[in-house]
C-alpha positions in Angstrom: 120.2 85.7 91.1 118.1 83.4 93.6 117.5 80.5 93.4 114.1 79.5 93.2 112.2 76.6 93.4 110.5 75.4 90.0 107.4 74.5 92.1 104.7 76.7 90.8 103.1 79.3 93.2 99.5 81.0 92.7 100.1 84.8 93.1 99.1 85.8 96.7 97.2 88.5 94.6 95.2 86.1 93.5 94.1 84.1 96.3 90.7 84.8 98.3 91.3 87.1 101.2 88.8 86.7 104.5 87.3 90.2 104.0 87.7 90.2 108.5 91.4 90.1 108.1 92.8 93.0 105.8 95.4 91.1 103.8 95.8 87.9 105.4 96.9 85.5 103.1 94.8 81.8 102.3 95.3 79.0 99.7 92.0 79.5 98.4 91.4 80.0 94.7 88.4 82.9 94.1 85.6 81.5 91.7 84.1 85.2 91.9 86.1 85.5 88.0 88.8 82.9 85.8 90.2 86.3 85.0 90.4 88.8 87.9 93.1 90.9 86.1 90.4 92.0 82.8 87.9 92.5 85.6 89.1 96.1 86.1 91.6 96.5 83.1 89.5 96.2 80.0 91.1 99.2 78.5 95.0 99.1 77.9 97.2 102.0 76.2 100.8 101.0 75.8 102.5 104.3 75.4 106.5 103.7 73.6 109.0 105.4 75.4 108.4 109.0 73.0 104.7 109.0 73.6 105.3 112.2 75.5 107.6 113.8 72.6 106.2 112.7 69.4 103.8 116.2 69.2 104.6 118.9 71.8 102.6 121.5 69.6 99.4 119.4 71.0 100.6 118.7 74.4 102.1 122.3 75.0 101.0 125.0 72.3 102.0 127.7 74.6 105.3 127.1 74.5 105.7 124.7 71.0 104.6 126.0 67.8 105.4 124.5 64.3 107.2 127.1 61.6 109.1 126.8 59.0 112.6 128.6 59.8 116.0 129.2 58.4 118.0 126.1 58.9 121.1 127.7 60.7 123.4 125.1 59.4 122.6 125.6 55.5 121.4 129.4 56.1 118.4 127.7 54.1 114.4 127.6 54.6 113.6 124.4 55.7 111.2 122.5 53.1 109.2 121.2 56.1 108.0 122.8 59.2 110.3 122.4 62.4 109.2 122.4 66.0 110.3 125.3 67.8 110.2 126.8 71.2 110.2 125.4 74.5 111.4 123.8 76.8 109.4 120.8 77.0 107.8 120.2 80.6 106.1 117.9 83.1 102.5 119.7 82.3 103.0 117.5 78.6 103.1 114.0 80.6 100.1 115.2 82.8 97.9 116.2 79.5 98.7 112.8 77.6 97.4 110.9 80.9 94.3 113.2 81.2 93.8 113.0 77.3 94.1 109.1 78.1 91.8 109.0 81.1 89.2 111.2 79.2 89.0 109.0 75.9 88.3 106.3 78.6 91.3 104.2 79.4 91.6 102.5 82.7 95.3 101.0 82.1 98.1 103.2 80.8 101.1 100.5 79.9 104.3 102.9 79.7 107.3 101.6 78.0 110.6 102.2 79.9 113.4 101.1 77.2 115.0 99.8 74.4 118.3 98.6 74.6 119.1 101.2 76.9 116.5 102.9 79.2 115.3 105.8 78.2 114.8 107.0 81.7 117.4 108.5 83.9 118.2 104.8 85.1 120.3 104.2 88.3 121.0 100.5 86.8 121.9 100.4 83.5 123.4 102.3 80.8 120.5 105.6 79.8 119.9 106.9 76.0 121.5 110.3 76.5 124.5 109.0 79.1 127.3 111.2 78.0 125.3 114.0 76.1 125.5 117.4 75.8 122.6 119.7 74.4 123.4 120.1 70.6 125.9 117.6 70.3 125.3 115.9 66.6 128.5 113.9 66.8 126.7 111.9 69.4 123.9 110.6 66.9 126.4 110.5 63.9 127.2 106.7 64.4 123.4 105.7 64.6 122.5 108.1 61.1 125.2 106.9 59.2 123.9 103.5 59.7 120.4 104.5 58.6 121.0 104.0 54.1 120.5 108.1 53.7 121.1 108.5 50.1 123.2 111.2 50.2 124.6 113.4 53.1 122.4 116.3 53.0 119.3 113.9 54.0 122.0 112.8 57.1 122.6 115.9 58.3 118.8 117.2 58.0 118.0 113.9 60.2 120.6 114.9 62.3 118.5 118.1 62.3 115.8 116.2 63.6 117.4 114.1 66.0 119.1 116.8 68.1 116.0 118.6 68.6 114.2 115.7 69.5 116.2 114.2 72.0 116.7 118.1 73.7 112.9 117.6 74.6 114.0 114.9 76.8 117.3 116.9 77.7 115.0 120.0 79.3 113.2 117.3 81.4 116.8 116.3 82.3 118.4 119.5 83.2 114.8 120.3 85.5 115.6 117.1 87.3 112.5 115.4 86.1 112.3 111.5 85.6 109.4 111.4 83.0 109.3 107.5 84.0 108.5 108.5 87.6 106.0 111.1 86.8 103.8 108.6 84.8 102.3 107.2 87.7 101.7 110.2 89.7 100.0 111.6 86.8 97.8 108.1 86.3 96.8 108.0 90.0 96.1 111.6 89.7 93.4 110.4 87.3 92.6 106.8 88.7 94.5 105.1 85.5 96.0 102.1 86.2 100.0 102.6 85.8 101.8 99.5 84.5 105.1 99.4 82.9 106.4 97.3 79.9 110.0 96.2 79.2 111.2 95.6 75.6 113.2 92.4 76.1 114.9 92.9 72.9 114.9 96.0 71.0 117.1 96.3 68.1 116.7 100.0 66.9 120.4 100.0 67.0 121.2 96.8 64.9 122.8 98.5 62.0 125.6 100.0 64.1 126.1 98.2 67.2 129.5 99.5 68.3 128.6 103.1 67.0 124.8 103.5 67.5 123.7 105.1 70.9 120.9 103.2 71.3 122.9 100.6 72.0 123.4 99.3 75.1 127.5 98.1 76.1 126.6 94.7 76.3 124.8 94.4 72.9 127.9 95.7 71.6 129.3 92.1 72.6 129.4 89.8 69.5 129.9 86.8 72.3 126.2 88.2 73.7 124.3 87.5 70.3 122.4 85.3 68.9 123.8 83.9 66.1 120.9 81.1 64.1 118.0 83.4 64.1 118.2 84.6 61.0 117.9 82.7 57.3 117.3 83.5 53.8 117.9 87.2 52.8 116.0 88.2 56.1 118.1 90.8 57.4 120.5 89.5 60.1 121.5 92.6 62.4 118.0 93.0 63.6 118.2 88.9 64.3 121.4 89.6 66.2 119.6 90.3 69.3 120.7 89.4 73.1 120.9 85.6 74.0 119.2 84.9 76.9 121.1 81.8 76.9 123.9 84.2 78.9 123.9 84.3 82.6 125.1 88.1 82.0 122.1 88.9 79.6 119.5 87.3 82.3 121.7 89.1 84.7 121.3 92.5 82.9 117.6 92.5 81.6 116.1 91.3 85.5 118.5 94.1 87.1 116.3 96.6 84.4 113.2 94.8 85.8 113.8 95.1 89.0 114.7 98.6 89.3 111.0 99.3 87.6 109.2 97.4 89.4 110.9 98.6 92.9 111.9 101.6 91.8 109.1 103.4 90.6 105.1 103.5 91.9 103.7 100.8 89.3 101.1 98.2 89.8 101.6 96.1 86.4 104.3 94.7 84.2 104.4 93.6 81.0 106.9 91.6 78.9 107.6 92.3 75.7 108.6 89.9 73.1 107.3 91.6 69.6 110.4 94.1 70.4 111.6 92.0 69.5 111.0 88.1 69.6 114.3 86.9 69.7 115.8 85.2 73.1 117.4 82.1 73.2 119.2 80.1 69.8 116.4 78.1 67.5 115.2 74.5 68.9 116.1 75.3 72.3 116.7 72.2 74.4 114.3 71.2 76.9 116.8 72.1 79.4 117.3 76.0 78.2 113.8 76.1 77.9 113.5 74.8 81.2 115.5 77.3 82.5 113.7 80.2 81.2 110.9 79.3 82.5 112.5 79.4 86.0 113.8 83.3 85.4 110.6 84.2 84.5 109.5 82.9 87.8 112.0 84.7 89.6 110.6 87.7 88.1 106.9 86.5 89.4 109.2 86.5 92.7 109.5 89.9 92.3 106.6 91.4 91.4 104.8 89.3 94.3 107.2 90.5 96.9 106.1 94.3 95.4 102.1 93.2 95.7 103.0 92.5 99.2 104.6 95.7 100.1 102.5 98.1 98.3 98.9 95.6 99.5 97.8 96.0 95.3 98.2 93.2 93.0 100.6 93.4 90.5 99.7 91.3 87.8 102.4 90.1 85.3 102.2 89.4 81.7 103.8 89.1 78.2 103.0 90.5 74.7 103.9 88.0 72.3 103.1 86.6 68.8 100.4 84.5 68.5 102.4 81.4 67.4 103.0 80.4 70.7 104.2 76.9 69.7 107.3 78.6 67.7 108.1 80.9 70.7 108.6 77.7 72.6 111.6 76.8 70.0 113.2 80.0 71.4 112.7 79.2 74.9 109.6 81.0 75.7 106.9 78.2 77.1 104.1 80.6 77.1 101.8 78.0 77.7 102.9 76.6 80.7 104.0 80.1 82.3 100.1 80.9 81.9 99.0 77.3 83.1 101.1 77.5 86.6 100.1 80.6 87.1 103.2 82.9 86.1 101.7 84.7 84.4 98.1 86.4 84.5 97.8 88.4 80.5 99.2 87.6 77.5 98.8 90.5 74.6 99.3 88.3 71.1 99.5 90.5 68.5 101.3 91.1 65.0 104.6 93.3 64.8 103.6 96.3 63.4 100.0 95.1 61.2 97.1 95.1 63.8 95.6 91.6 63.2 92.0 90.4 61.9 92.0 86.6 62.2 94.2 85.9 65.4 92.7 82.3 67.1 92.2 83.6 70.7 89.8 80.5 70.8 92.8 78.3 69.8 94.8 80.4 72.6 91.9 80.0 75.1 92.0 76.2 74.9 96.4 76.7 74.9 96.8 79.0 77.8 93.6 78.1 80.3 90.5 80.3 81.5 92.6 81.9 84.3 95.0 84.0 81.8 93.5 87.6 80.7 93.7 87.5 76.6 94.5 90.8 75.6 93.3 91.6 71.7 96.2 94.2 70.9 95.2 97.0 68.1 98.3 97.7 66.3 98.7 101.2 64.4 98.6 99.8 60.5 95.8 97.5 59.1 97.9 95.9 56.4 100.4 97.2 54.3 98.1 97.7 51.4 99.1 101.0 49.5 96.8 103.6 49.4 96.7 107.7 48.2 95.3 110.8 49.2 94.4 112.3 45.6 93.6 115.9 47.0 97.2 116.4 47.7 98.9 113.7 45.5 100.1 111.4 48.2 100.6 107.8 48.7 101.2 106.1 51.9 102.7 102.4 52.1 100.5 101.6 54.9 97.4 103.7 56.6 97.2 104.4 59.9 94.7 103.0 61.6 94.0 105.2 64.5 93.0 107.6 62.1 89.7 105.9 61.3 86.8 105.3 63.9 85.9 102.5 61.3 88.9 100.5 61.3 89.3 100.8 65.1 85.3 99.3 65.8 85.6 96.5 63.5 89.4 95.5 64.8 88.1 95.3 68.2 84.8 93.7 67.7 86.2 90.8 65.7 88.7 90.4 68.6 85.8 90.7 71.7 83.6 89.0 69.2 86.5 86.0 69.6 86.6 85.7 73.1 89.3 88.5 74.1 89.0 90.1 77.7 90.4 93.1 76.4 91.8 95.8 73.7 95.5 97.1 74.4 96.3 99.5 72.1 99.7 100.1 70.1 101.5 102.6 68.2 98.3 104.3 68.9 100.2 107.8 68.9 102.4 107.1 65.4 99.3 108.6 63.3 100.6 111.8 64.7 104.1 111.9 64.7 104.5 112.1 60.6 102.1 115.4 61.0 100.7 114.8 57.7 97.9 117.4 56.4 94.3 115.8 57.2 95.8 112.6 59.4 95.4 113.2 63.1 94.8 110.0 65.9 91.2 109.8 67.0 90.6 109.4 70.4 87.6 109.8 71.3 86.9 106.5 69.3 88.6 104.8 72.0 85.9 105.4 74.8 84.1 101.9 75.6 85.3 99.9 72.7 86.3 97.5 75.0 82.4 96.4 75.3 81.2 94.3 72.1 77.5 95.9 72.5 78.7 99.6 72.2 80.2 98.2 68.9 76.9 96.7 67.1 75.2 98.8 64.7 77.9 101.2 63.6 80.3 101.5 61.0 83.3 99.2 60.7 85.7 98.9 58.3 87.3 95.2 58.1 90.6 93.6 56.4 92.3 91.1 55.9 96.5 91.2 56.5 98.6 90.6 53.7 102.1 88.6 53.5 105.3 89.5 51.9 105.6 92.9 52.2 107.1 95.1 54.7 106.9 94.7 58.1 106.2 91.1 58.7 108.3 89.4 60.7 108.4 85.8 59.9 108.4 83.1 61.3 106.8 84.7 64.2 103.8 86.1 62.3 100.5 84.7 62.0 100.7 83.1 58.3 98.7 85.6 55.6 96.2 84.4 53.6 96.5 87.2 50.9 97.7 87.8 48.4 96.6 84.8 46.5 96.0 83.9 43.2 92.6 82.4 41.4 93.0 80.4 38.3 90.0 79.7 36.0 87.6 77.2 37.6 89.4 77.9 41.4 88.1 79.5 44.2 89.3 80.1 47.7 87.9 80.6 51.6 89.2 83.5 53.5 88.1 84.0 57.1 88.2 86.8 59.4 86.8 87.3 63.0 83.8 89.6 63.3 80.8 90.6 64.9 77.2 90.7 64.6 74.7 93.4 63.7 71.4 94.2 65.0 68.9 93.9 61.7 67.4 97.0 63.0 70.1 99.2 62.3 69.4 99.4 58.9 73.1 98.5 57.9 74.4 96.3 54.8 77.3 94.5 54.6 79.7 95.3 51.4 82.5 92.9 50.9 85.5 94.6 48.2 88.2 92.3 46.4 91.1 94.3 45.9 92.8 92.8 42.9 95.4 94.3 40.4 94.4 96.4 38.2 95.4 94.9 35.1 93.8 91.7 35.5 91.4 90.8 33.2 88.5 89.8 35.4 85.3 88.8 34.1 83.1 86.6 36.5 84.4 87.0 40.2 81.2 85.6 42.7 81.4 85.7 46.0 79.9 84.1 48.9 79.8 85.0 52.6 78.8 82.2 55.1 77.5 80.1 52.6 75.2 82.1 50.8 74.5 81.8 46.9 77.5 83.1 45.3 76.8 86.9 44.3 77.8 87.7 41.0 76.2 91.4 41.1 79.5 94.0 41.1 80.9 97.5 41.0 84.1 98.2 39.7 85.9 100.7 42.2 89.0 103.0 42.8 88.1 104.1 46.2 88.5 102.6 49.7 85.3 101.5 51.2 85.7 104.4 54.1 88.6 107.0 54.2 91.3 106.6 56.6 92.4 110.4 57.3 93.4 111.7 54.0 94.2 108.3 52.1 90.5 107.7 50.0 91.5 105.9 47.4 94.0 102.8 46.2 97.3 103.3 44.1 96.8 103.2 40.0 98.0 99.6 40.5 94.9 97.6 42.3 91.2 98.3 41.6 88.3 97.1 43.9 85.0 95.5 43.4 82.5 95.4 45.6 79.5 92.9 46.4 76.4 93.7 48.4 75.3 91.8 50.8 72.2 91.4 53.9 74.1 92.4 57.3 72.4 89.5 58.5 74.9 87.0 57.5 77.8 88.3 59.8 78.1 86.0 62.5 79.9 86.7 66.2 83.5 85.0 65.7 84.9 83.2 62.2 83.0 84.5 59.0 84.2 82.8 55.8 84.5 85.0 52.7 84.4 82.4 49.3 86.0 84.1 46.0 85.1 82.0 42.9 87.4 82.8 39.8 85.1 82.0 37.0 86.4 83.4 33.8 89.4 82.5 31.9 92.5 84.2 33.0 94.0 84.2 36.4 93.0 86.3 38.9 95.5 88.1 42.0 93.2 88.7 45.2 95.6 91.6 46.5 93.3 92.1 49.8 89.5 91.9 50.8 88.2 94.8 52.9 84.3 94.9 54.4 82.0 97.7 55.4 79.3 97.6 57.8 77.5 100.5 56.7 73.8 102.3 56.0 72.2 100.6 53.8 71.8 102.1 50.5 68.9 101.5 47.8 
């Protein structure tokens, strides 16, 4: 590696430029912006390294078409509809970036790994190294590994997984790098192309020797962390890399650098929610110390790239938003923003989007220089909810499949201060193909401007703790579910934004609690405002997301009405006053900015 000095340097990209010498360099700071990176990237899509595959039936429906079909290993129908046809071409990447550039995105954030790339990689160990088209044997390590109950639910994922991975086998065998094409098909359409590593995937944890998402040196108990797990969290997925290893720093900046030299990108992002483990709990101020100077080798890099292609290439991490306990794992986020490392940060939940995240706390933390992404994740909570029509019931919705749940997560988060809205795991609504549940894209289209947002529909929550998909200690700490005694009430607050009185909108506010509870008086107050005692008992959401309408036979909802007028721009406190006799479990709180009704 080089050795660098730990003197921190202002990106070149960053300095004023005398506009009568094309790219000569000054020490100059600009004071045109304190963030010239969300000047022109408002609007950021982080695509996952099967954003291409997930639905080729969309992308291609000339040549993909879904059927069911005999199963030629049981000689059986299959109960569910297979993907056939083919094979899978470069015309799929070249629709997802037109779909992107149409629905109004001006950054497309491609992800180029997970342990291993997932790109035909001239550095590091690739996903299919060692394949051959058909080959089940090659995925049996990684599905045994998975809990199947039995083996016929194996082999039909093994169904699955062979066919899937043969998409990226045709691009293979035509001697296309999908990686490589992203770009051409982003400046073909004037999108932005920036790429994102994952610094520590663990989609393999369950079988590292046998699982082929595994890359060799995770494979390498002597390459692991070993304290980052306690309790009955589950330790392989804690097991991650330790970036306390000179071979590990080694490995992950040879990755980097082939991406960033490689290929025609003008962006990279970090990525620590995939997962956030790096160095061993209560790193010393020397390991964190020298962390910090890697990740200013890899400013190094991407500087040196600014220079030779004459476009910045800004440089940035998404992270929890806890950024003191990232700091216990060697990550000083708030000094790699304050020297000017790095220019974004994207601080976000693991899978939940979030409603309440403190980018005014993280303003004050990281300085007005920094770009603060708000990052839409794919699930608003993991609150359980059922599409009746077809008897269904889904642990979590997805929220790309409601326009109402998308405005109101990214108005609370421009309404807070954020620069930005990256979204993430946008694409998953899709990939389940479930009847009436499709991605909306078109919802996408200026949401990253707070006015375009006022005076429509929204659909708020509230994230909820203990359940799956929380990844503690790293998430933001849930304030639901709690529990009201008799005489108690509580303050819940969420970020939001506020509505024109002219739009002729109301605000409801619903307290999702279980169904058995015996509740008798239940006021609530919003901002303040005389505790409302006026309430309907209700089984339904307060909007539909896709198919899901209505909650699971176990909670029940009761909704308050309330003059739109009280929603503020930032923090809005919701008061629940338990004032019968029994005990009372707040399961979640959802709110609708709606038409007012009589």
């Amino acid at each position: 590696m080089l050795g660098l000095s730990s003197t921190p340097v202002l990106p070149t990209w960053l300095r004023a430029t005398p506009t009568s010498t094309p790219g000569a360099i000054t020490n100059t700071i600009p004071s045109v912006s304190p963030n010239p990176v969300a000047q022109k990237h408002r609007n950021l899509f982080n695509g996952d390294t099967c954003i291409y595959f997930y639905n080729p039936e969309y992308s291609q429906p000339e040549d993909f078409t879904l059927k069911r079909v005999i199963n030629p290993r049981t000689g059986k129908l299959n109960n569910t509809p297979t993907l056939v046809g083919g094979p899978f071409s470069v015309k799929s990447i070249h629709w997802y970036v037109d779909l992107l550039a149409d629905s109004g995105i001006d950054t497309f954030i491609i992800n180029a790994n997970a342990s291993r790339a997932w790109y035909p990689s001239k550095t590091m160990p690739s996903l299919l190294d060692g394949y051959k088209r058909g080959d089940r044997d090659f995925f049996r390590a990684h599905a045994t590994s998975q809990g199947f109950k039995d083996q016929e639910a194996m082999e039909a994922y093994l169904d699955w997984l062979v066919s899937f991975m043969n998409l990226y086998q045709d691009l293979l065998d035509a001697g296309v790098d999908w990686l490589a094409e992203t770009p051409k098909a982003c400046r073909r359409r004037k999108i932005s192309p920036w790429v994102s590593i994952r610094m520590n995937d663990m989609h393999g944890a369950r079988n590292f020797e046998g699982s082929f998402f595994n890359t060799p040196l995770l494979t390498q108990k002597e390459m692991r962390l070993k304290n980052n797990w306690y309790g009955y969290y589950n330790s392989p997925t804690r097991q991650g890399l330790n970036y306390e290893r000179q071979e590990v720093r080694d490995f992950m900046f040879a990755q980097i650098r082939e991406v960033v030299e490689d290929y025609d990108f003008e962006g990279l992002e970090l990525d620590w929610w995939r997962l956030p483990l790096c160095c061993e709990p209560n790193a010393s101020p020397q390991t964190v110390a020298m962390m910090t100077d890697w990740f200013r080798q890899i400013r190094a890099l991407t500087e040196r790239q600014a220079r030779k292609t004459g476009r910045p290439f800004p440089l940035g991490m998404r992270i929890p938003g806890r950024l003191e306990i990232l700091k216990e794992i060697g990550l000083d986020v708030v000094t790699l923003c304050q020297e000017g490392t790095l220019d974004f940060i994207a601080p976000s939940g693991f899978w939940c989007t979030t409603w309440d995240m403190p980018y005014d706390t993280l303003r004050k933390q990281v300085g007005d220089r920094v770009a603060i992404y708000g990052v839409i994740e794919d699930a608003p909570n993991t609150l359980a909810t059922t599409d009746r029509a077809r008897d269904y019931t889904q642990a979590m919705r997805y929220l790309s499949a409601s326009p109402e749940l998308m405005r109101a997560n990214a108005a609370g988060k421009l309404a807070m201060g954020a620069d930005g809205i990256e979204w993430y795991n946008f694409a998953c609504t899709d990939q389940p193909r479930l009847p009436g549940q499709k991605a909306d894209y078109s919802v996408i289209k200026d949401i990253h401007q707070l006015d375009s947002l006022r005076g429509r529909p929204k659909h708020y929550s509230f994230g909820i703790g203990g359940q799956l998909n929380n990844y503690l200690p790293y998430e933001l700490p849930a304030q639901l579910p709690a529990i009201l005694y008799n005489n108690a009430h509580h303050a819940f607050k969420l970020a939001m934004c506020a509505e024109p009185i002219q739009a002729g909108m109301e605000l409801v506010v619903q307290i999702i609690v279980k169904a058995d509870d015996d509740v008798t008086f239940l006021p609530v107050s919003v901002n303040s405002s005389w505790p409302n005692t006026k309430r309907e008992c209700v089984e339904s959401l307060l909007f539909p997301c896709g198919p899901l309408t209505h909650f699971t036979k176990d909670h029940v909802g009761h909704i308050f009405r309330f003059p739109v007028s009280l929603v503020r721009d930032g923090w809005n406190e919701v008061l629940v006053e338990n004032a019968g006799k029994n005990p009372v479990t707040v399961v979640c709180i959802e709110l609708a900015i709606r038409p007012k009704t009589d």
